[in-house]
C-alpha positions in Angstrom: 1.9 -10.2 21.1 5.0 -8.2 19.9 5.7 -8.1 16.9 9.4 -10.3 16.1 10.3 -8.4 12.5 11.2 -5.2 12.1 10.8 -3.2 8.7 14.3 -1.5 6.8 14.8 0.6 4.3 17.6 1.3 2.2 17.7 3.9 -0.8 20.1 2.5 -2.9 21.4 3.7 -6.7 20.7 2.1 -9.7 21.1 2.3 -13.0 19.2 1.2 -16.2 21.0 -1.9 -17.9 20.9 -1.2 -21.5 23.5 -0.2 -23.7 21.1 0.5 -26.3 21.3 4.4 -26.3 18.0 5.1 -28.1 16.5 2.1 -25.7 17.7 3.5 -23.0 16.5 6.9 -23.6 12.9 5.3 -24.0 13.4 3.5 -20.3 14.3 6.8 -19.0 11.3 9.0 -20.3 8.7 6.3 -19.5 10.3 6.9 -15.9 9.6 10.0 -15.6 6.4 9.8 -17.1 5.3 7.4 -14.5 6.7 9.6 -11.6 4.7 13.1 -12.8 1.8 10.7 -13.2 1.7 9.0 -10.2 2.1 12.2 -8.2 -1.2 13.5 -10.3 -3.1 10.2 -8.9 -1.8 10.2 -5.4 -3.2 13.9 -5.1 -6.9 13.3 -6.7 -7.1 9.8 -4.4 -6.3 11.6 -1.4 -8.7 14.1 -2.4 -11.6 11.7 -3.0 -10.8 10.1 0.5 -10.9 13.1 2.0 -14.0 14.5 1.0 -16.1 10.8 1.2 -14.9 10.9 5.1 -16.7 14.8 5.0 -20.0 13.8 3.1 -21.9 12.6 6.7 -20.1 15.2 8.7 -21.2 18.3 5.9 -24.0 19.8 8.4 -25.2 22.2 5.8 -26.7 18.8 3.1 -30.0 17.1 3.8 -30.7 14.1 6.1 -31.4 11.9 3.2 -28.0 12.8 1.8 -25.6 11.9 4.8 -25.0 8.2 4.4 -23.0 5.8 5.7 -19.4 5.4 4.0 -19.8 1.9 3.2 -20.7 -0.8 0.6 -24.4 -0.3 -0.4 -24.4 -4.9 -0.9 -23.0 -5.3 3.0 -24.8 -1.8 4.6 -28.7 -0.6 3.2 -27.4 2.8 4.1 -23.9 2.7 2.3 -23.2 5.2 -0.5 -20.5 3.3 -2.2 -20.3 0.6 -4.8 -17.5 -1.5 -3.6 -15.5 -1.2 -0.2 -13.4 2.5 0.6 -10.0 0.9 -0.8 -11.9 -0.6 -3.8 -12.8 3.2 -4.1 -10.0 4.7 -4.6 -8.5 2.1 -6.8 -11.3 2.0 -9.0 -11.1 6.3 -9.2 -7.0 5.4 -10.6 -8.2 3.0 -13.0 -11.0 5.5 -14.5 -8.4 8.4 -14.9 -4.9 6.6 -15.6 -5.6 3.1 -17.0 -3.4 2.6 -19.9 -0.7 5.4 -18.0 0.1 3.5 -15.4 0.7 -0.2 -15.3 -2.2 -1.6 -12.9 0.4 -3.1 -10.2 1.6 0.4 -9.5 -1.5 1.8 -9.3 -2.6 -1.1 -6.9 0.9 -0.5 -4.8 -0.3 3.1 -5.2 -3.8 2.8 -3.6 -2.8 0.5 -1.0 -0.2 3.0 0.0 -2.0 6.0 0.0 -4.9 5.0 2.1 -2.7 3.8 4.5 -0.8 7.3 5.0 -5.1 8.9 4.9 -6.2 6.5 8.2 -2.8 7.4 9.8 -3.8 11.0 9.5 -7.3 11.3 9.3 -7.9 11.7 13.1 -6.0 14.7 13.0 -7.9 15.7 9.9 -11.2 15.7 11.5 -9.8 17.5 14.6 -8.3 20.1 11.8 -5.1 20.0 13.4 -3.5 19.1 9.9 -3.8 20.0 6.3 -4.4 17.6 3.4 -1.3 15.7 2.7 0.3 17.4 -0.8 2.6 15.2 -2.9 5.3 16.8 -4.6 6.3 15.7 -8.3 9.6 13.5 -6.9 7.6 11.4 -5.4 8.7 7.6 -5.9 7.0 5.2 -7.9 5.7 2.1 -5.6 5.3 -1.2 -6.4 4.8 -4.1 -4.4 7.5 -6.5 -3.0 7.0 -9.7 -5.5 7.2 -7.9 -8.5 11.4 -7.6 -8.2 13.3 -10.5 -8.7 17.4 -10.2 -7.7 20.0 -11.6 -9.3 23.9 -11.4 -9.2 25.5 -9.4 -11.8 28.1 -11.3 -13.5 31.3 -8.7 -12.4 31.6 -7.5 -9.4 29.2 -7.3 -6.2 26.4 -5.7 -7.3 22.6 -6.9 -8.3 20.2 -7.1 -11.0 16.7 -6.9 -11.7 14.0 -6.6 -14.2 10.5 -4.1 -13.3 8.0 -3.3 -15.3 10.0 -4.7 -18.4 13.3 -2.3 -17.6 16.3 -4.2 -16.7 18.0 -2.3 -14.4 21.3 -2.9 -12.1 22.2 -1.7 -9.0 25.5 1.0 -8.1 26.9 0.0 -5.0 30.6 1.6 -5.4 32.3 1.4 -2.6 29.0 1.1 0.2 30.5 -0.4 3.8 27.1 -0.7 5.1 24.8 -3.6 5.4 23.2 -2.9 2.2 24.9 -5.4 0.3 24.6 -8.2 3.1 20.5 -7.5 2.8 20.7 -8.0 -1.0 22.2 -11.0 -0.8 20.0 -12.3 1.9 17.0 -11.2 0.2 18.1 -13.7 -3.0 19.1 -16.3 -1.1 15.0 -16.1 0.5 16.5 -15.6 4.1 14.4 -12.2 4.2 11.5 -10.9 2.4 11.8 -7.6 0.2 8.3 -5.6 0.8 6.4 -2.7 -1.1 9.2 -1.1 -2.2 9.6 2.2 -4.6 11.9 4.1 -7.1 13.1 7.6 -7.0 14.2 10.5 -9.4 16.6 12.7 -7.9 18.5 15.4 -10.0 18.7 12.9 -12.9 20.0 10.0 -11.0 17.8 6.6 -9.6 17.2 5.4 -6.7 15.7 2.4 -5.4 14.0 2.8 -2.3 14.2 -0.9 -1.2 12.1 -2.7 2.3 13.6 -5.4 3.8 11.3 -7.3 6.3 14.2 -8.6 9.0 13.7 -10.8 12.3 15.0 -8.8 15.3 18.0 -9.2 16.4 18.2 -11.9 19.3 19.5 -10.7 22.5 20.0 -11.8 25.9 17.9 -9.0 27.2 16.1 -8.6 30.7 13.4 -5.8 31.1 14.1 -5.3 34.9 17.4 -4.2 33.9 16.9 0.1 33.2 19.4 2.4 31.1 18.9 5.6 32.0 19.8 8.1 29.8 20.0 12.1 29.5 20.4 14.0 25.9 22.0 17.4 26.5 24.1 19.8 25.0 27.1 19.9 26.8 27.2 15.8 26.9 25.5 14.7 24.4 24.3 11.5 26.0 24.9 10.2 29.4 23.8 6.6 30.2 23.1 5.8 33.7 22.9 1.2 34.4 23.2 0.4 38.1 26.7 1.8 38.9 28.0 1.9 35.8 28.1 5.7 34.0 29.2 6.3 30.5 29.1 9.5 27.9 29.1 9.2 24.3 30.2 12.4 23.0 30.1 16.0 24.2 29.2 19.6 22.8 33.2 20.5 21.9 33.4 17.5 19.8 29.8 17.5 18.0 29.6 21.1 17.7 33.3 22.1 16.6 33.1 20.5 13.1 29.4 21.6 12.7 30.2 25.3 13.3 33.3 25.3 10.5 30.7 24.3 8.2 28.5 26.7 8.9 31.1 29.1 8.9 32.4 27.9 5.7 29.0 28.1 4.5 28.1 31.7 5.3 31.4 33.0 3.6 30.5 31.2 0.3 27.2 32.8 1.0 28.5 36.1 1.0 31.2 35.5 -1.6 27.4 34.5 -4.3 27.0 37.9 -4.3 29.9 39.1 -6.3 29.9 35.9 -8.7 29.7 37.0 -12.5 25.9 37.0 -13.7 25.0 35.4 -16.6 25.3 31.5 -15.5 22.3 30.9 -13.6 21.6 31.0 -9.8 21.8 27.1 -9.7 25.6 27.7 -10.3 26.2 30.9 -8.4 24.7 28.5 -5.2 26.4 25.1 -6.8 29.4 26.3 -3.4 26.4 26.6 -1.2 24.8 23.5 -1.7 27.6 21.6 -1.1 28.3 23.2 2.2 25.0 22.7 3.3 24.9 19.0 2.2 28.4 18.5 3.6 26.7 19.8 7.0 23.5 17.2 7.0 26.0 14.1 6.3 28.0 15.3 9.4 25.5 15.2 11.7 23.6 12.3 10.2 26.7 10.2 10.3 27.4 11.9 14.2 23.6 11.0 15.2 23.9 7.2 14.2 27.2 6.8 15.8 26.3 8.1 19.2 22.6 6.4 19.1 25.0 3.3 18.1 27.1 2.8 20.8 24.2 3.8 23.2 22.7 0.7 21.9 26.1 -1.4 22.5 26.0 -0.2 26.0 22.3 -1.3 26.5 23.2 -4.5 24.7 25.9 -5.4 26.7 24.5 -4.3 30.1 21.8 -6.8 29.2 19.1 -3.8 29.5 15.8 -4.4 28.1 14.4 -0.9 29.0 15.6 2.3 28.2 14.7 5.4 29.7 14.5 8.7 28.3 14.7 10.6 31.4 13.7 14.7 31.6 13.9 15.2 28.0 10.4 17.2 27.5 11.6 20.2 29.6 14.3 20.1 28.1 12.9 20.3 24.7 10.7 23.4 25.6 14.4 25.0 26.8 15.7 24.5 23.1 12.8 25.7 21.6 13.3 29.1 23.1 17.0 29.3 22.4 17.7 29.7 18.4 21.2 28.1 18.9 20.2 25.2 20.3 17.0 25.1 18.0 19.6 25.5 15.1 22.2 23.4 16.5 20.9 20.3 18.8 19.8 17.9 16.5 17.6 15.9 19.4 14.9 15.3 17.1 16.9 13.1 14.9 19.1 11.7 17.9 15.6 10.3 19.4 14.2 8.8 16.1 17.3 6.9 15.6 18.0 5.5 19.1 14.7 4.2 18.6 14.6 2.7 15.3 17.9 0.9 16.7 16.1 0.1 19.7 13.6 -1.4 18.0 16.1 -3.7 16.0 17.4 -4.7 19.0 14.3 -5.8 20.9 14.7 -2.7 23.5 11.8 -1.1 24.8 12.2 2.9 24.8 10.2 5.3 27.0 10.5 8.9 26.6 9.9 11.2 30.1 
């Protein structure tokens, strides 16, 4: 049966509520004590999962040493001494009790043997390396332990984790985000393992909703076919009807003047006055660059958008993806349009918008 939610995530700023300099201060370093620890744990765990799926498969070690992976009380042949998630968790506890409070650490194990089984196919078939976290990895907890509620100016929300108040920063956000928040605290949806992030100083709460699809009239007989190219970006093909959201003049005009932009501020580094840093002799280049990813993030959802709309209002429960892996293999040979056509990202977010919609997607 299909399932009738759909999971959303929204990275949101916040900011910890306490005027209390010295207090404050103390909120912060605990923060990022948590985040370099929880990195250190997330690392060893994987480890540990890794090599217990390799102790049967380890040719080279006696009979009587290859075992079954499983709990000695429910298999005569198991080598553990609880169940494989129960293994992990108890590995956290031995290294980092008292470092990490035990509902992260639970969030934590949960999360991380999740990622291991969605991998460890490929592991076996070593067709992928050992995931690596990297030290700004966020800090998870599970949905129940945050609590919203409305700040007493103004549209944003607070909360209370792990005994730090914090508040969110929603400035001037025209998205959904605050329409989620206040459905989440009036119970109409249900907030799921969530986590929070340290970026260059600031905080970010990485925040899952768990939403009911959107309800539409929707009929599967009824196909949307449509192409991804370079010259039109999309062309959507339902019965006799034929429309084209955006083309190559309008999406690559603006991309090009950034890079363009960018390269000159590149060359323009080398004659900056020494003595400052790199990080400020690049601070122009960065901006370019990230000035260049919101552009075509912000093109990507509008065009997989209003392809949505279309299907939406067509009435089309199918869309079809037509001759898209040839021409994949034609952009992979080109370095402009490896560089340039974003259809990775254009793909991903037609179908998480799909999805929301209750549209079936099938890729050719």
């Amino acid at each position: 049966m299909e399932k009738q939610t759909i999971i959303l995530t929204r990275k949101i700023q916040i900011l910890v509520d306490c005027k209390d300099k010295e207090q404050r201060s103390a909120h912060f370093e605990r923060l990022f004590y948590w985040q370099n620890t929880v990195f250190r744990a997330a690392n060893l765990a994987t480890t540990h999962l890794f090599v217990q799926e390799q102790i049967k498969d380890l040719v080279y070690l006696h009979d009587d040493v290859k075992l079954k992976l499983a709990d000695v009380k429910k298999d005569a042949n198991g080598m553990l001494v609880c169940s494989q998630l129960g293994s992990a968790y108890r590995l956290l506890s031995f290294y980092f009790k008292g470092q990490l409070p035990s509902k992260i650490m639970a969030a934590l194990n949960i999360s991380i043997n999740r990622l291991y089984k969605s991998d460890r196919l490929a592991y076996w078939k070593g067709e992928k390396s050992l995931r690596n976290y990297q030290k700004y990895m966020p800090i998870p907890f599970s949905g129940d332990q945050l609590k919203l509620s409305k700040a007493e100016h103004g549209r944003n929300f607070k909360f209370v984790l792990f005994k730090i108040p914090f508040c969110t920063f929603l400035g001037k956000d025209r998205s959904d985000t605050p329409a989620l928040l206040q459905s989440a605290l009036a119970g109409q949806i249900k907030i799921c393992a969530s986590a929070i992030q340290i970026l260059n100083d600031k905080l970010f709460l990485l925040l899952r909703f768990e939403q009911p699809k959107q309800q539409h009239e929707l009929h599967e007989h009824i196909i949307a076919e449509a192409s991804l190219s370079v010259e039109q970006l999309i062309t959507v093909s339902i019965d006799r009807e034929k429309h084209q959201i955006g083309n190559k003049e309008e999406f690559l005009y603006r991309r090009l003047a950034i890079q363009a932009a960018m390269q000159r501020a590149q060359r323009a580094a080398s004659y900056c006055r020494g003595g400052h840093g790199r990080g400020k002799k690049l601070k122009c280049l960065k901006h370019f660059h990230d000035k260049e990813k919101r552009y075509v993030d912000n093109r990507l959802h509008l065009y997989s958008r209003r392809l949505i709309d279309i299907c939406v209002k067509a009435k089309a429960g199918t869309l079809l993806l037509v001759n898209q892996q040839g021409k994949q293999e034609i952009a992979k040979a080109d370095n402009f349009l490896l560089r340039n056509w974003s259809y990775y990202g254009l793909v991903e977010k037609i179908k998480y918008k799909a999805e929301r919609a209750g549209i079936q997607v099938i890729v050719e």
